[in-house]
C-alpha positions as a Markdown table, in Angstrom:
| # | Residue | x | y | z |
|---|---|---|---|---|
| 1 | Unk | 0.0 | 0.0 | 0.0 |
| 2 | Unk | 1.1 | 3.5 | -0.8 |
| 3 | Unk | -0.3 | 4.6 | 2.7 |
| 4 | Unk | -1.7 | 3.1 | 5.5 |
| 5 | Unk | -4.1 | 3.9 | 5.9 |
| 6 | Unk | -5.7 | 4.9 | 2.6 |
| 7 | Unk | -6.2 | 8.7 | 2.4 |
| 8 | Unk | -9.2 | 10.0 | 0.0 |
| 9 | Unk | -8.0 | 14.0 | -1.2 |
| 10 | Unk | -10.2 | 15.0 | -3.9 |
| 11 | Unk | -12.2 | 13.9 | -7.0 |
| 12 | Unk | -11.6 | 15.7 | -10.5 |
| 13 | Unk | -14.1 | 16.5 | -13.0 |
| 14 | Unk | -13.1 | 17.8 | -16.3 |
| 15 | Unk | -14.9 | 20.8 | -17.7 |
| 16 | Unk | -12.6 | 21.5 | -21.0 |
| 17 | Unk | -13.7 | 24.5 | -22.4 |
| 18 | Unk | -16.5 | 24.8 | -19.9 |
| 19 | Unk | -15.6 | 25.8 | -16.6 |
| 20 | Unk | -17.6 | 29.0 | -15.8 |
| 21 | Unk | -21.2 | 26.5 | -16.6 |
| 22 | Unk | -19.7 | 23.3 | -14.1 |
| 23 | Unk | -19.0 | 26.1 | -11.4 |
| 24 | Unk | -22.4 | 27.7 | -12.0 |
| 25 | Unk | -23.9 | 24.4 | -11.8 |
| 26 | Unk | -22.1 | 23.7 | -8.6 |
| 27 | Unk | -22.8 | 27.1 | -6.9 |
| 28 | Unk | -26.8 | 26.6 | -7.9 |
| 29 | Unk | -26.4 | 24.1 | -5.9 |
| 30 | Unk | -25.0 | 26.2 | -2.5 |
| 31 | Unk | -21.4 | 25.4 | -2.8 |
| 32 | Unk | -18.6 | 28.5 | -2.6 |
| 33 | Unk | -15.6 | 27.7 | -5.0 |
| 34 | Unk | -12.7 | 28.9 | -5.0 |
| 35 | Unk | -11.5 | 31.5 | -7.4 |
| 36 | Unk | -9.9 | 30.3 | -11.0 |
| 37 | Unk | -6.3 | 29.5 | -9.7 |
| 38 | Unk | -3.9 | 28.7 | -12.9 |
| 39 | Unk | -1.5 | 25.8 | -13.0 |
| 40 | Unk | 2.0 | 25.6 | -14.3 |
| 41 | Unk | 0.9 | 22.4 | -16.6 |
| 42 | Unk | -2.0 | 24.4 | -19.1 |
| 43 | Unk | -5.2 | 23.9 | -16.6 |
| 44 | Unk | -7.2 | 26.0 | -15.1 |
| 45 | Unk | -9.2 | 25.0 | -11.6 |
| 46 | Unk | -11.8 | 26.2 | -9.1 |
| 47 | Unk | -12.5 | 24.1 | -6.6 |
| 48 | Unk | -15.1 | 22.7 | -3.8 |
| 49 | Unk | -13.3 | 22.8 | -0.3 |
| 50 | Unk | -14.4 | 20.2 | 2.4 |
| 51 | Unk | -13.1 | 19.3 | 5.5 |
| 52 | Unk | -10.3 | 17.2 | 4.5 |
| 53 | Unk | -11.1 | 17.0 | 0.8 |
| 54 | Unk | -12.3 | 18.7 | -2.0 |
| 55 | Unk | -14.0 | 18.3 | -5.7 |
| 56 | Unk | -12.1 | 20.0 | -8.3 |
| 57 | Unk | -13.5 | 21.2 | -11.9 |
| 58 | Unk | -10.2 | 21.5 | -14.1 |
| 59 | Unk | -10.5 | 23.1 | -17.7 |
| 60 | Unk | -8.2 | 24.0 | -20.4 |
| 61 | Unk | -6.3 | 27.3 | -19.8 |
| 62 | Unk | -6.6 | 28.7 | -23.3 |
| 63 | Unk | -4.1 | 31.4 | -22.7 |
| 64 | Unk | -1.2 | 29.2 | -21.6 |
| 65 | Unk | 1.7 | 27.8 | -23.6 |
| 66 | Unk | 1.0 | 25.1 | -24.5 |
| 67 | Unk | -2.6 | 24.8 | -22.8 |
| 68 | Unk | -3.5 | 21.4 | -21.7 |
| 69 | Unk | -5.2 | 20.4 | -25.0 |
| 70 | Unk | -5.6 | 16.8 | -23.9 |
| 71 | Unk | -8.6 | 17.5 | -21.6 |
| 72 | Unk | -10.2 | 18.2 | -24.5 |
| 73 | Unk | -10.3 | 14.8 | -26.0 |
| 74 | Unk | -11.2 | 13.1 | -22.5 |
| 75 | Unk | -14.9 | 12.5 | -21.6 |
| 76 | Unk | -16.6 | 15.3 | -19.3 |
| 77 | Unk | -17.4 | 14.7 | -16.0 |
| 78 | Unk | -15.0 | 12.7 | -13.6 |
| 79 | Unk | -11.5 | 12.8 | -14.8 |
| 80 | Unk | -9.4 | 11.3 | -11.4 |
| 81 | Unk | -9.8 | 10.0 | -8.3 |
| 82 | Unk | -6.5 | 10.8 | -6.0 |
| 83 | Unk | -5.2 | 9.5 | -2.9 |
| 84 | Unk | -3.0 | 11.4 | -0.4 |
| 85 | Unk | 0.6 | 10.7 | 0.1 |
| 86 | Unk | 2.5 | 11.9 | 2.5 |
| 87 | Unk | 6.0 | 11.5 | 1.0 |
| 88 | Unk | 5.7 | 11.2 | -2.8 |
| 89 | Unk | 9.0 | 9.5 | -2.9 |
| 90 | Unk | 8.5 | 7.2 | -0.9 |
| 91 | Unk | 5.2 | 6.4 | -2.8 |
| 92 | Unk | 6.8 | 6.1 | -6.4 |
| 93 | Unk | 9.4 | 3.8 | -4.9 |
| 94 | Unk | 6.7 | 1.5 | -3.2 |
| 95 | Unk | 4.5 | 1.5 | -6.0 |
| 96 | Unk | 8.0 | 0.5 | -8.7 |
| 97 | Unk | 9.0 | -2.3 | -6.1 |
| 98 | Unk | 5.5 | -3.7 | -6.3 |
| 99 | Unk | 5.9 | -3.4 | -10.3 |
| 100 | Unk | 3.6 | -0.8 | -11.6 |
| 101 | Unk | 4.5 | 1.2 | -14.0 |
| 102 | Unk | 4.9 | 4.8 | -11.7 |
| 103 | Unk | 6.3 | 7.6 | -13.0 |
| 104 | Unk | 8.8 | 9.5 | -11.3 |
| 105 | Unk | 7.8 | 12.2 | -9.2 |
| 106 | Unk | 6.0 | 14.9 | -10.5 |
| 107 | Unk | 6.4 | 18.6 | -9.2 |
| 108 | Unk | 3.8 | 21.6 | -10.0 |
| 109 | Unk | 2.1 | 24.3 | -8.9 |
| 110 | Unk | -0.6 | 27.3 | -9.0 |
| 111 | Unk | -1.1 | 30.6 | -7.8 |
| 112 | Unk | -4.5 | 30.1 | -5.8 |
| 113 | Unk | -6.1 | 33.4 | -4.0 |
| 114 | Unk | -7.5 | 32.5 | -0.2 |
| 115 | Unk | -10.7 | 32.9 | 1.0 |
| 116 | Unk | -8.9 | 36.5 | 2.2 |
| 117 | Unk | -7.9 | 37.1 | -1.2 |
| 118 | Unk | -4.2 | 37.0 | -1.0 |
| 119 | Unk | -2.5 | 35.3 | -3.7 |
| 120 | Unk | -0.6 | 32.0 | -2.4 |
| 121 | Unk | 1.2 | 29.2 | -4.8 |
| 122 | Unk | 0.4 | 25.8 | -3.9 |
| 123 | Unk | 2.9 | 23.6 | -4.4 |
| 124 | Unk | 2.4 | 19.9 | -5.0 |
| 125 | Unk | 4.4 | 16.2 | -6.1 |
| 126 | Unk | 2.3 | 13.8 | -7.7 |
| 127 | Unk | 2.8 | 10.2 | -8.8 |
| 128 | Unk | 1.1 | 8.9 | -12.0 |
| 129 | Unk | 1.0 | 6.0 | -13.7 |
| 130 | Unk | 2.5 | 5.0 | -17.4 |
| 131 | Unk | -0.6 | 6.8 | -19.5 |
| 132 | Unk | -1.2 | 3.8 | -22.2 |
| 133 | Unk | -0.9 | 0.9 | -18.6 |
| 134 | Unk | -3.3 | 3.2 | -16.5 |
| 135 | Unk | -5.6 | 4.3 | -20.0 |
| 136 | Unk | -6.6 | 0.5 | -19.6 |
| 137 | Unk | -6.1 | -0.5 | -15.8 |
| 138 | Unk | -8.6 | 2.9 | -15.2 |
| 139 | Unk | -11.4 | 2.7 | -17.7 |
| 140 | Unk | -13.6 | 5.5 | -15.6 |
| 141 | Unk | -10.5 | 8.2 | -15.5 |
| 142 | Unk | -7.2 | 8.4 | -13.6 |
| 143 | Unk | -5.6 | 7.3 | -10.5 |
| 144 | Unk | -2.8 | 8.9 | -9.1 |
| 145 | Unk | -1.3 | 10.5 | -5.8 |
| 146 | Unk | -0.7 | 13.8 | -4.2 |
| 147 | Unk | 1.7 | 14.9 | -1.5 |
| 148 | Unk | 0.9 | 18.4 | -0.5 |
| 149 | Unk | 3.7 | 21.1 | 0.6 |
| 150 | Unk | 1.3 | 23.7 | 1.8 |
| 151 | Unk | -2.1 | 22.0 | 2.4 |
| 152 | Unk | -2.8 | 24.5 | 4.7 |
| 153 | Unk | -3.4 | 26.9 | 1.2 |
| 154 | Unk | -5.5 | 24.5 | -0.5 |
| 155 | Unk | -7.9 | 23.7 | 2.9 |
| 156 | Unk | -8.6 | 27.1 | 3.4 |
| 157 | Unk | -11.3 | 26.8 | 5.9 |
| 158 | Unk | -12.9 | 30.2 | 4.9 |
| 159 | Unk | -13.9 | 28.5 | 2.2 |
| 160 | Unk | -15.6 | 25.7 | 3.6 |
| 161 | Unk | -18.7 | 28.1 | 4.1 |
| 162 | Unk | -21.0 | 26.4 | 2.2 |
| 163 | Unk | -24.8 | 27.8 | 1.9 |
| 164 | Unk | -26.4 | 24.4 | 2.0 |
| 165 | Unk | -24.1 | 23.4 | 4.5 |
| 166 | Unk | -22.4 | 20.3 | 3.2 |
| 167 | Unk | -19.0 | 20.1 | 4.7 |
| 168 | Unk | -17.5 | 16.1 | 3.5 |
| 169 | Unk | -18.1 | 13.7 | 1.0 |
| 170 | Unk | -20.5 | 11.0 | 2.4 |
| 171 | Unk | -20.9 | 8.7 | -0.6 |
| 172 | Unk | -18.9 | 8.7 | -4.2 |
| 173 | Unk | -20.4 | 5.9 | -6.5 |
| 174 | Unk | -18.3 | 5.0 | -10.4 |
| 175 | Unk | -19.6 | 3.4 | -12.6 |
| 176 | Unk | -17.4 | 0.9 | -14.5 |
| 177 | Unk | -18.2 | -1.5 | -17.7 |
| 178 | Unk | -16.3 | -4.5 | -16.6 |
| 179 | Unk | -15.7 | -4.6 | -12.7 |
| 180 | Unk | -13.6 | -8.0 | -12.9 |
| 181 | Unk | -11.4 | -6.1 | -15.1 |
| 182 | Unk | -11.1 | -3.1 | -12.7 |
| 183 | Unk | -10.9 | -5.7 | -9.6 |
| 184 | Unk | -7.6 | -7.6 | -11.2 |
| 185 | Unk | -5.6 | -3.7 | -11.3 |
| 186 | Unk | -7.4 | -2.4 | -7.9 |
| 187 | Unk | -7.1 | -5.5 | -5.2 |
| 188 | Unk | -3.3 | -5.5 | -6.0 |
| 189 | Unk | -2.8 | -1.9 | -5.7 |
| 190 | Unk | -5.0 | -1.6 | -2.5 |
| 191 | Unk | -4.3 | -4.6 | -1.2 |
| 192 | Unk | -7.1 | -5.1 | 1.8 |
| 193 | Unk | -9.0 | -1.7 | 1.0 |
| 194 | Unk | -10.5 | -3.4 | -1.7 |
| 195 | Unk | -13.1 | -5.6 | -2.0 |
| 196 | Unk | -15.2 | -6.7 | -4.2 |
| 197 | Unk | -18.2 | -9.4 | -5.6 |
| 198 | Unk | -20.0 | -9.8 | -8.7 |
| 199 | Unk | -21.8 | -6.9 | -9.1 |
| 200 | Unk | -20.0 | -3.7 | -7.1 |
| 201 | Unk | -16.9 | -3.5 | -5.4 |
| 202 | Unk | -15.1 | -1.2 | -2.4 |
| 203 | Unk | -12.6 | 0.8 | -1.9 |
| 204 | Unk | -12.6 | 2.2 | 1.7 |
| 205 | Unk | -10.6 | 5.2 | 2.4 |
| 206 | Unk | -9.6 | 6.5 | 5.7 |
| 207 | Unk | -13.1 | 8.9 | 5.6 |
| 208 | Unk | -14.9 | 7.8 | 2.5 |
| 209 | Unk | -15.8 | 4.4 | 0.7 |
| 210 | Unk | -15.7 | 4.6 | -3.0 |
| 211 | Unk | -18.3 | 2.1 | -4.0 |
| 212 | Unk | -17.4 | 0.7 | -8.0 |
| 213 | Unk | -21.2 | -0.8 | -9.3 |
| 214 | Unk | -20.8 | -2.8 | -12.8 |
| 215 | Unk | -22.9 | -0.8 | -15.7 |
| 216 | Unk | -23.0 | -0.1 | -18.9 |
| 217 | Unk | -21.2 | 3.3 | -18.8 |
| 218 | Unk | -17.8 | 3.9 | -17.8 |
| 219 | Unk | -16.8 | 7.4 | -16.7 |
| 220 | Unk | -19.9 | 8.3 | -14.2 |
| 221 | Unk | -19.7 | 9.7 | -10.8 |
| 222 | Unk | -22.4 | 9.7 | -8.7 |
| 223 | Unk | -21.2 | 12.3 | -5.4 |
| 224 | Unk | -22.8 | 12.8 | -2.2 |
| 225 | Unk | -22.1 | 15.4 | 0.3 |
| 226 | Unk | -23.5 | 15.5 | 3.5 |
| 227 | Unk | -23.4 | 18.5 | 6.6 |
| 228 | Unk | -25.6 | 20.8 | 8.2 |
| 229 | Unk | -27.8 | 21.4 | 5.2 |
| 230 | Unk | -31.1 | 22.8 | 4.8 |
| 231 | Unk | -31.3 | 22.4 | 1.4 |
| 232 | Unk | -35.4 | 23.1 | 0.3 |
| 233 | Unk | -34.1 | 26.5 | 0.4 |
| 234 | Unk | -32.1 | 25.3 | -3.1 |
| 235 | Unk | -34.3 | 23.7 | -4.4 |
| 236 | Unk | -35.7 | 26.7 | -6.9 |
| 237 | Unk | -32.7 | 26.6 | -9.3 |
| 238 | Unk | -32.7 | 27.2 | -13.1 |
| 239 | Unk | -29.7 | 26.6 | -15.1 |
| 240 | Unk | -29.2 | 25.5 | -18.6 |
| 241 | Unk | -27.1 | 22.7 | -17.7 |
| 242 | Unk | -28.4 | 22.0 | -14.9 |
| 243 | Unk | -31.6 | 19.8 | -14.1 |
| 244 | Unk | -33.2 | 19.1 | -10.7 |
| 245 | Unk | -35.2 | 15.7 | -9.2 |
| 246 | Unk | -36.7 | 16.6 | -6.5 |
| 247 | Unk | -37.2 | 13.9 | -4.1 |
| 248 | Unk | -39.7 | 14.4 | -0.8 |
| 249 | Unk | -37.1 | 13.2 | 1.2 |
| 250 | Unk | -33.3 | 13.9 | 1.3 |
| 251 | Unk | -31.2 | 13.8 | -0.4 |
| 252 | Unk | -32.2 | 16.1 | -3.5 |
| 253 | Unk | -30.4 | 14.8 | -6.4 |
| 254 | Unk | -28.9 | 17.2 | -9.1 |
| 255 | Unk | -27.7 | 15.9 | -12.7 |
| 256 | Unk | -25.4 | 17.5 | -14.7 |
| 257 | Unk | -23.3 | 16.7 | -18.0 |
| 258 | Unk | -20.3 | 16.6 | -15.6 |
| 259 | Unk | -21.6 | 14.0 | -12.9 |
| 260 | Unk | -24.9 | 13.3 | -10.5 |
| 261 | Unk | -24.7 | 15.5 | -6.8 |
| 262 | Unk | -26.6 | 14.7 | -4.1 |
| 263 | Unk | -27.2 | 17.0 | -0.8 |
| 264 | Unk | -28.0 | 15.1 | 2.3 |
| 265 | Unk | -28.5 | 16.6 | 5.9 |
């Protein structure tokens, strides 16, 4: 295991060209995102901060050189799931002595602006896999893990002020094509945080269990966030991409061309 236990930081859903109507969806819904912080790799972000993780919309940055063009030949909607790692090193070495195909460490960063408005980089080191191994280990997206230098920046809790108030992730559902497939790359890589049967399969992180369910899609993310909510006062919201199903009880589910929310108290 790259971590004991297994750390859940954030989910990413790709936008490409269309990040101002995924944040507009998202804030319909109550959240606060962050402002548009810009990345030394071509992307763009804004994010939803929880307590101890956060959803991220990522876009192409048309003005940088060269802008991440490849978001823009990968599906909408959920793009990764990453795992925390506390020393990113020591991650890449596990994960080559276990032989998958890592790659070396990754270093980046942004210029993010805090919930007080001062402008802060954020400073990361990521470990990937080989694109073409993980393109078919991962049908639904990417895997990968993140070793923070300034976490304090990206869990700015000014910004976990949310109007409906949802503060964690309670549930995160993918949907997969062929879960035997998935299970043969996922039980050795997570060892005993994985389980699976027939029809849906577990991942259980150290806050949040990631349930896989077979279908006939791959690439769907079904998020629930739970909190303090009162969320009937949300539920008059009109937005071109956004559609609401009300339900008499909670949760109320949102869909959206970027993934299915659901608010819980």
């Amino acid at each position: 295991m790259p971590q004991a236990p297994l750390v859940f930081d954030h989910l990413t859903l790709n936008a490409r060209d269309e990040l101002d109507p995924c944040c507009a969806a998202l804030e319909a819904m109550g959240f606060v995102l962050t402002p548009p912080s810009y990345s030394n790799i071509g992307a763009v972000n804004q994010c939803v901060v929880l307590d101890g993780a956060y959803l991220e919309v990522i876009a192409i940055n048309p003005k940088a050189v060269p802008p991440r063009r490849e978001l823009m030949q990968q599906p909408l909607g959920l793009n990764a799931i990453v795992f925390r790692a506390e020393n990113a090193d020591a991650c890449y070495a596990d994960l080559i002595e276990r032989g998958f195909p890592a790659l070396p460490v990754q270093p980046f960063s942004r210029v993010a602006r805090s919930s007080l408005g001062e402008a802060r980089e954020v400073s990361f080191r990521v470990v990937r896999f080989e694109p073409t191994w993980a393109a078919e280990a991962f049908p639904f997206g990417r895997v990968y893990f993140c070793e923070h230098l300034n976490a304090e920046v990206v869990f700015d809790p000014g910004f976990v002020r949310h109007e409906n108030g949802c503060r964690v992730f309670s549930a995160l559902t993918i949907e997969v094509k062929n879960l035997a497939k998935l299970a043969r790359t996922m039980s050795p890589l997570f060892g005993s945080a994985w389980s699976d049967d027939h029809s849906q399969a577990m991942l259980q992180t150290q806050a949040l269990n990631i349930r896989f369910v077979q279908s006939s899609v791959d690439h769907i993310a079904t998020c629930s966030f739970a909190g303090r909510a009162s969320v009937s006062e949300v539920s008059d919201i009109s937005s071109p991409t956004l559609s609401t199903v009300l339900n008499p009880r909670t949760p109320l589910v949102f869909e959206s061309p970027y993934g299915r929310f659901s608010l819980q108290n």
